[in-house]
C-alpha positions as CSV (number, residue, x, y, z in Angstrom):
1,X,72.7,-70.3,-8.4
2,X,71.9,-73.6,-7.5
3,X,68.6,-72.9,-6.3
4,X,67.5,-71.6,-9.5
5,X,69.2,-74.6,-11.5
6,X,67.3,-77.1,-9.1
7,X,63.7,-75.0,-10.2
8,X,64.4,-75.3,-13.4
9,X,64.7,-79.1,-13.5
10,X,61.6,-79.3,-11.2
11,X,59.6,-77.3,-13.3
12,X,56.5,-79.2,-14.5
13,X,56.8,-79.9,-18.4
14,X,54.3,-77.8,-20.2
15,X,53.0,-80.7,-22.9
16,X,53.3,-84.7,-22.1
17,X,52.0,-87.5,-24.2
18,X,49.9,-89.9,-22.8
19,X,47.9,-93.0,-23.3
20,X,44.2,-93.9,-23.5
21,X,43.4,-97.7,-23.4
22,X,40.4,-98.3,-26.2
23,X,37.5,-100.7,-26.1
24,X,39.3,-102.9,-29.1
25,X,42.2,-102.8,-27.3
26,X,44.4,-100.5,-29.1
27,X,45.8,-97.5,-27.4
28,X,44.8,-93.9,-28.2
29,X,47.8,-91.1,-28.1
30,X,46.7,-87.9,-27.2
31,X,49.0,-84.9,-25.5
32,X,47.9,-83.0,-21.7
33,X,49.0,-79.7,-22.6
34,X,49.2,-77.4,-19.3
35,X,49.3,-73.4,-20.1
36,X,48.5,-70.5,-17.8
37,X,46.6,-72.5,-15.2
38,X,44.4,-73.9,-17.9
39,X,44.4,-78.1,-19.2
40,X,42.9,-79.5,-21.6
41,X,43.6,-82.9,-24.0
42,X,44.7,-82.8,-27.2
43,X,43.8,-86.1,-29.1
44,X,46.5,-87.2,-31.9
45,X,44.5,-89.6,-33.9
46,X,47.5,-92.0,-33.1
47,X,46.7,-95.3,-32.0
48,X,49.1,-98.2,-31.0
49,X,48.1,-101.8,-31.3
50,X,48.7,-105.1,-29.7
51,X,51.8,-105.7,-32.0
52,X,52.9,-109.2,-32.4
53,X,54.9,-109.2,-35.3
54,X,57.7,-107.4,-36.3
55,X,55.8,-105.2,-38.9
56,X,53.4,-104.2,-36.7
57,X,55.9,-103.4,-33.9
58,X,57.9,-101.1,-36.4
59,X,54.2,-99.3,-37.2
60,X,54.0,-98.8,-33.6
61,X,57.5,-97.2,-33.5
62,X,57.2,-94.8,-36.2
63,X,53.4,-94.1,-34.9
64,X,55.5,-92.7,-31.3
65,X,58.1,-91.0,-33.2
66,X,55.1,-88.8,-34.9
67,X,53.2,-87.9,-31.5
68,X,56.3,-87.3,-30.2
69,X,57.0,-84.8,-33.2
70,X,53.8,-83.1,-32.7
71,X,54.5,-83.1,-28.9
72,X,57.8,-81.0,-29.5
73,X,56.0,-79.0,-32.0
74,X,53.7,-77.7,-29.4
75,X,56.0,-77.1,-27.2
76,X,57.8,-74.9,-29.0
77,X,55.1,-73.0,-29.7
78,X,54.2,-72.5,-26.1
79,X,58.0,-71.0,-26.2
80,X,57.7,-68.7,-28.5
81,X,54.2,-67.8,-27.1
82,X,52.7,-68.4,-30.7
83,X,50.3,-71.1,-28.7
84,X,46.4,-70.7,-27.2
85,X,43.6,-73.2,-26.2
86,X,41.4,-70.6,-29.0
87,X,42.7,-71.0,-31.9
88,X,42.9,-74.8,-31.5
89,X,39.1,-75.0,-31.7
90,X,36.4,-74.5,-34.5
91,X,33.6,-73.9,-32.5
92,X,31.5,-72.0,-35.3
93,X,31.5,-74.9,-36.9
94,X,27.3,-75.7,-37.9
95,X,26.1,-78.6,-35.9
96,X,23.8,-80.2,-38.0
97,X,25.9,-80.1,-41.2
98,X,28.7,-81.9,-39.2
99,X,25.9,-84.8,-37.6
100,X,25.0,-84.9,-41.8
101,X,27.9,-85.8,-42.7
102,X,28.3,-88.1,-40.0
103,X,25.6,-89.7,-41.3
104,X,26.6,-89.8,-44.7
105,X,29.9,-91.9,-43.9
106,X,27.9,-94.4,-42.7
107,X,25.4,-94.7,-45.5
108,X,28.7,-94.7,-47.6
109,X,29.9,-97.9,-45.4
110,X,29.4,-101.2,-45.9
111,X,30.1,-102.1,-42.5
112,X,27.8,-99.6,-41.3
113,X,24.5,-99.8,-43.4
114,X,22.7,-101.6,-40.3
115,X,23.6,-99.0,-38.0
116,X,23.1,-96.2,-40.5
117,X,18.8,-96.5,-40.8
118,X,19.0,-95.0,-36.9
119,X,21.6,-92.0,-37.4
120,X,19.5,-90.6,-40.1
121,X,16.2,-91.2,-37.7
122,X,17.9,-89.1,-35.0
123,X,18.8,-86.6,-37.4
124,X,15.4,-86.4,-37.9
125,X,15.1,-85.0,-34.1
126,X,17.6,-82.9,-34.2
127,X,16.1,-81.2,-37.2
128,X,13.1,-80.6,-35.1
129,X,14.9,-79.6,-31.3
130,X,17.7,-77.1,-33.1
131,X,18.2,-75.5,-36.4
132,X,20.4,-74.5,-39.0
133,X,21.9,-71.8,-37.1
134,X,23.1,-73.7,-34.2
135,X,27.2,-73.7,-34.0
136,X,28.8,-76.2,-32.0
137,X,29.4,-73.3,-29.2
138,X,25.8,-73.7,-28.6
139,X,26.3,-77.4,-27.6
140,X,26.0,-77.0,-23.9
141,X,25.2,-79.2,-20.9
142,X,21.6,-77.4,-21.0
143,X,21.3,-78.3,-25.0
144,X,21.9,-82.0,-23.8
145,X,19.6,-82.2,-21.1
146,X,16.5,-80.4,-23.1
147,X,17.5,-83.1,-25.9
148,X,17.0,-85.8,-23.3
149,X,13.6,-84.5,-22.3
150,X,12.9,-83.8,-26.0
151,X,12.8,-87.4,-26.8
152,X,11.2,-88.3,-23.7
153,X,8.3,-86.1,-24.7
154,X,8.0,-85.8,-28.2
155,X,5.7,-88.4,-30.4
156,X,7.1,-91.3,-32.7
157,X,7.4,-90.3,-36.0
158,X,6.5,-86.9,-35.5
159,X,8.6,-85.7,-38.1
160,X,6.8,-87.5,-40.6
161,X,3.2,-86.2,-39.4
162,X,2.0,-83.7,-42.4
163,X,-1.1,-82.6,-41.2
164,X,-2.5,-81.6,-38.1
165,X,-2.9,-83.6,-35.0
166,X,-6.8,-84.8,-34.6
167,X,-8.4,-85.6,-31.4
168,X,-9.2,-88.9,-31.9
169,X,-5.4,-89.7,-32.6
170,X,-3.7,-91.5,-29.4
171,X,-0.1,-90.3,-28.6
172,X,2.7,-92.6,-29.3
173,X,5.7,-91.4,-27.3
174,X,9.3,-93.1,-28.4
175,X,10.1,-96.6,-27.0
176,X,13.2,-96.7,-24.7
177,X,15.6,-98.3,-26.6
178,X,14.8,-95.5,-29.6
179,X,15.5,-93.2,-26.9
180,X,18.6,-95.0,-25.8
181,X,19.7,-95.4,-29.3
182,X,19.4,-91.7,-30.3
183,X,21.3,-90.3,-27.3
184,X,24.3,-92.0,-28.2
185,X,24.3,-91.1,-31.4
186,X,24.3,-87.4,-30.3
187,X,27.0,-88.5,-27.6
188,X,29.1,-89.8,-30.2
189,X,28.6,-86.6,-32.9
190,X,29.8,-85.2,-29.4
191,X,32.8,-87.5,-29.0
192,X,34.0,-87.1,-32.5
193,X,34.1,-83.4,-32.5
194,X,36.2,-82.9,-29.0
195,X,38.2,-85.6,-30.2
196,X,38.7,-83.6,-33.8
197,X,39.3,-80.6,-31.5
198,X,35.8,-78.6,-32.7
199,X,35.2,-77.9,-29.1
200,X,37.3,-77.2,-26.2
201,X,35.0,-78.9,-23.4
202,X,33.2,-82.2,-23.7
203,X,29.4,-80.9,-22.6
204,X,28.9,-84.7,-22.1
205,X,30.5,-85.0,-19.2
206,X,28.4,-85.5,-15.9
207,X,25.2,-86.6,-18.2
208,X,24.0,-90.0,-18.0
209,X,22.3,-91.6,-21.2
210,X,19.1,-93.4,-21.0
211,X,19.1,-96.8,-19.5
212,X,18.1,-99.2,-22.1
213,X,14.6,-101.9,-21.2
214,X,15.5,-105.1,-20.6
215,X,14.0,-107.0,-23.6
216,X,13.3,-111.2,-23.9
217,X,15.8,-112.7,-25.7
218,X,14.3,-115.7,-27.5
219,X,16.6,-118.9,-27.7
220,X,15.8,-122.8,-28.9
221,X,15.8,-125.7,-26.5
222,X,18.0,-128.6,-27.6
223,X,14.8,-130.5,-28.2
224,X,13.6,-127.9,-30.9
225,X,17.4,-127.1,-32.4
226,X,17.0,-131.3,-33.0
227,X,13.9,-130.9,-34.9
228,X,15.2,-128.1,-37.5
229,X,18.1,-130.0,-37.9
230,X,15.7,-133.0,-39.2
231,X,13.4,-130.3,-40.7
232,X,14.3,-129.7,-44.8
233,X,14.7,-125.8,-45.2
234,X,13.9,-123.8,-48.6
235,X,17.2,-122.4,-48.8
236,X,19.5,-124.9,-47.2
237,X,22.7,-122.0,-46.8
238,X,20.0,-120.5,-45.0
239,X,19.4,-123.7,-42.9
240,X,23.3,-124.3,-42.7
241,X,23.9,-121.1,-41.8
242,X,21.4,-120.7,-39.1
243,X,22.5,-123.9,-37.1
244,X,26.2,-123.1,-37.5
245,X,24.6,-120.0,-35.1
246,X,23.2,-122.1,-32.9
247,X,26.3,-124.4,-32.6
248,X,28.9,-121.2,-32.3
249,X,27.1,-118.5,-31.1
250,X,28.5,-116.5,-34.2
251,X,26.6,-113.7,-35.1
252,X,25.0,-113.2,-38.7
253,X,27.1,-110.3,-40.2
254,X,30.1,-112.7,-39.1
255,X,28.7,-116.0,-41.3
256,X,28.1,-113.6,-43.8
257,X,32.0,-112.2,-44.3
258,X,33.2,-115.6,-43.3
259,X,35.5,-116.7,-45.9
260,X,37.8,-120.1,-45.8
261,X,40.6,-118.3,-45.5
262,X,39.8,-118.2,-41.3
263,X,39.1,-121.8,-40.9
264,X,41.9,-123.4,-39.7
265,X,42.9,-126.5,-38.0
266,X,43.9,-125.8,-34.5
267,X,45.1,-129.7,-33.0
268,X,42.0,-132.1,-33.2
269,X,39.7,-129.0,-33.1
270,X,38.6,-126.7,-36.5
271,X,39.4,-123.3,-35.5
272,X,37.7,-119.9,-36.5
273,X,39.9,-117.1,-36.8
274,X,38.4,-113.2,-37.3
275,X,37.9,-109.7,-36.6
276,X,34.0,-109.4,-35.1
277,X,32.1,-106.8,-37.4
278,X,30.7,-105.6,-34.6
279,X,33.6,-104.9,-32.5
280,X,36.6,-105.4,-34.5
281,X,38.4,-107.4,-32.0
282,X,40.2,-110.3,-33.3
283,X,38.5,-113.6,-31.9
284,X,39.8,-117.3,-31.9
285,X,36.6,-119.6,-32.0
286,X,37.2,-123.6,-31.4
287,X,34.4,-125.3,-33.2
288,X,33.1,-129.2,-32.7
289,X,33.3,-131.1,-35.8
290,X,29.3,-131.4,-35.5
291,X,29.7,-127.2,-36.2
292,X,32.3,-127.8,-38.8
293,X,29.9,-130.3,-41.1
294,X,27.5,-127.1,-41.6
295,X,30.6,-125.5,-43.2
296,X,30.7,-127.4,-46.2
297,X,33.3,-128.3,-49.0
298,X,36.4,-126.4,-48.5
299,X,36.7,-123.8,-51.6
300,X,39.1,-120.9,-52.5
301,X,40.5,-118.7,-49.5
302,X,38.9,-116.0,-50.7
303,X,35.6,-117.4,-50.9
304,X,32.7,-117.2,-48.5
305,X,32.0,-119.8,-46.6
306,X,28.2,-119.6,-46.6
307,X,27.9,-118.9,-50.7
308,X,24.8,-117.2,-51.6
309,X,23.5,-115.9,-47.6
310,X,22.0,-113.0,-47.7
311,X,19.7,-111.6,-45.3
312,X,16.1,-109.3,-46.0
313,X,12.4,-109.5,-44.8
314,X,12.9,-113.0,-47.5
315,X,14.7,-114.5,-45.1
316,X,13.0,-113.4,-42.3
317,X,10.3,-115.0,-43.6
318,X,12.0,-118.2,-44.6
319,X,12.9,-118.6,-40.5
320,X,9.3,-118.4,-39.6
321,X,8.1,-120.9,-42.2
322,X,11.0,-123.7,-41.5
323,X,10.4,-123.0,-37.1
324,X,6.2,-123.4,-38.3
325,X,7.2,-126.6,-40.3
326,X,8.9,-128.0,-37.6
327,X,6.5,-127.5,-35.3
328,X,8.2,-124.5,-33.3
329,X,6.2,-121.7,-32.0
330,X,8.7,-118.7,-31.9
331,X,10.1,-116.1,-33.4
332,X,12.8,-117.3,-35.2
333,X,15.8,-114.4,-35.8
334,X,19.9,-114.9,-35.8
335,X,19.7,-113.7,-33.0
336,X,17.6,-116.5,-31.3
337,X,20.2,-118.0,-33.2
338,X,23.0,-116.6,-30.7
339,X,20.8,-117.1,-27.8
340,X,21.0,-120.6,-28.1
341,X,24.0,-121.3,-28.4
342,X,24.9,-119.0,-24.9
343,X,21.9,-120.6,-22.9
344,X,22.8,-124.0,-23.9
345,X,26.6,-123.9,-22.9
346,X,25.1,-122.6,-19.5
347,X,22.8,-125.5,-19.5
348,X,25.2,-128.0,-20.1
349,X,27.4,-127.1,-17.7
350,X,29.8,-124.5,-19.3
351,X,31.5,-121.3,-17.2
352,X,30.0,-118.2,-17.6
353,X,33.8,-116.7,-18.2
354,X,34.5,-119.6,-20.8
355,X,31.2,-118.6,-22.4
356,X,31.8,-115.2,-22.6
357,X,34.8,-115.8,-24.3
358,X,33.1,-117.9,-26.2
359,X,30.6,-115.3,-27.5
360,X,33.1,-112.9,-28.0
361,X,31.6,-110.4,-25.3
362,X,33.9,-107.3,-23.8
363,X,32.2,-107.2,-20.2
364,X,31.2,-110.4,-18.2
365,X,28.4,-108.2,-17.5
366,X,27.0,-108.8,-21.0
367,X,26.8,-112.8,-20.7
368,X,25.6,-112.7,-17.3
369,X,22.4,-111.9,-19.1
370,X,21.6,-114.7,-20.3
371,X,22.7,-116.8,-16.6
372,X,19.7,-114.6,-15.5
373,X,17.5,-116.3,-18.6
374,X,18.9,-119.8,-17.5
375,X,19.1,-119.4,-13.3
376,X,19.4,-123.0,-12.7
377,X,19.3,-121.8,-8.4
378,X,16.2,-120.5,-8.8
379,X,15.0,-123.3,-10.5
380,X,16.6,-125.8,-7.9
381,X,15.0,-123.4,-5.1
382,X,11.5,-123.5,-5.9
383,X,11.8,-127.0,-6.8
384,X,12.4,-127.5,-2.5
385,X,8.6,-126.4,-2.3
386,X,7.1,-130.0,-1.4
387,X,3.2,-130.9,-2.7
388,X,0.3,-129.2,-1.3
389,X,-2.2,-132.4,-1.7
């Protein structure tokens, strides 16, 4: 009798919640549901965040309570035997109707109109590699691979193409970052529907993506930043807005949702506080009062900080005439913007950890780019070669 009662409290649990640490730093819930030698991961679409008040510890509380009513839910239904991995899944759903409406959202979104232009260009792929008939059972490792080869064979554009191919046309393959680019959008359509519990088995797993091409990133001297700031400007929020870059390393789509209601004074120092567009983590920028006269006249919370910036092929052509006027010969973008701001801290002395801070990156990995731009050791090395006359 005791034997039995000390099996019975050794007995692995059937269902246990778990925890999934998340780019932004939130934490995903999801239950690891064992049954009849079989496991798989049930995602919750609970997440828990970095409370620090107590409103958002009480969101966090009631967010456990409801995985852990889910959790008993399922096991109870592994007791009564009413539970199986099957019926779980929808994996007749159509592929290409689900990637659509994928899509859609993000046409629908504000926040995601940049990003939108290449999901509807992959879609264009997939219309071409699969069909209407394909169900999400036929998302296989071997569907993933031939899609891989797919785009590294098939021509630019070809979906557009109306008539026939003549010989006097050259072939135009996709560049690598299109092919980069269009892999993870299929890996995330991928993502989304194990998480949402269309499939059973992640097909992604044991492929790697396409490794992106290194690409020049374009960044101002000090010397030339001095001669826009003396350089008038067509649009001066444009002018303002563009050195405020180059002073913060803030990207565009965050000068354009600035509002006044995240400037703050932190001590001595003007402080930025907001949530990056592109990576929704809350940031904390200290800003020199140099930065903080390209803000302007303080206004209504509410308001935008840079009144009146938009940005278009206008603007982009605005950049190019003010860098010509002032003498500069590159391609002016926010991005060069950026770039100059992370290659002059580097320059002047700064850490690349404080810099990545700084800049608002995830990975060290991501600012140690631009310490390869600005290798002050190679510069000091070949400098040791001594004249040859």
């Amino acid at each position: 009798m005791a034997d039995m009662a000390k099996k019975t409290t050794t007995q692995k649990e059937p269902v246990k919640l778990r925890e999934k640490k998340l780019a932004n730093g939130n934490v995903s819930l999801y239950l690891d549901i064992y049954r009849n030698g079989k496991r798989h991961k049930e995602y919750l679409k609970l997440y828990l965040i970095d409370a620090k008040t107590y409103v958002e510890k009480e969101q966090n509380r009631q967010t456990l309570a409801t995985a852990q009513a889910i959790k008993s839910k399922r096991m109870i239904e592994i007791q009564n035997g009413e539970y199986s991995f099957t019926h779980q899944f929808k994996e007749d759903t159509p592929f290409l109707e689900y990637y659509r409406k994928m899509v859609e959202e993000r046409r629908k979104n504000p926040d995601s109109q940049g990003n939108w232009g290449n999901w509807r260009s992959c879609l264009r792929y997939l219309e071409i590699y699969c069909d209407e008939n394909t169900l999400f059972r036929d998302i296989t490792p071997d569907f993933i691979i031939g899609f891989k080869e797919f785009l590294e064979n098939v021509e630019k554009d070809t979906h557009k193409r109306t008539g026939p191919r003549r010989e006097r046309d050259t072939f135009q393959g996709l560049s690598q970052n299109s092919k980069v680019s269009y892999f993870n959008k299929l890996r995330a359509c991928i993502n989304k529907a194990y998480e949402e519990r269309i499939i059973s088995i992640n097909p992604l797993r044991g492929i790697e993506g396409f490794k992106a091409a290194e690409v020049k990133r374009e960044y101002l001297t000090l010397e030339e930043v001095k001669k826009l700031a003396s350089t008038p400007c067509r649009y001066p929020v444009l002018k303002r807005a563009f050195l405020f870059s180059c002073l913060t390393g803030l990207r565009k789509s965050d000068i354009q949702k600035l509002t006044w209601s995240e400037i703050q004074k932190f001590g001595n120092f003007t402080r930025i506080v907001f949530n990056q567009k592109k990576t929704g983590g809350l940031e904390y920028l200290d800003i020199t009062p140099q930065a903080e006269k390209y803000l302007g006249e303080h206004k209504n919370p509410k308001e935008p900080v840079f009144s009146g910036f938009t940005y278009g092929a206008w603007t982009s052509l605005e950049l190019q005439r003010w860098s010509m006027n002032a003498g500069i010969q590159k391609n002016l973008t926010f991005h060069c913007g950026r770039h100059t701001f992370a290659v002059l801290m580097l320059d002047l002395g700064a850490d690349i950890y404080t810099v990545s801070k700084l800049l608002g990156h995830r990975e060290l990995s991501t600012t140690q780019i631009y310490a390869k731009v600005l290798d002050k050791n190679k510069q000091n090395a070949v400098s040791l070669i001594p004249e040859i006359e």
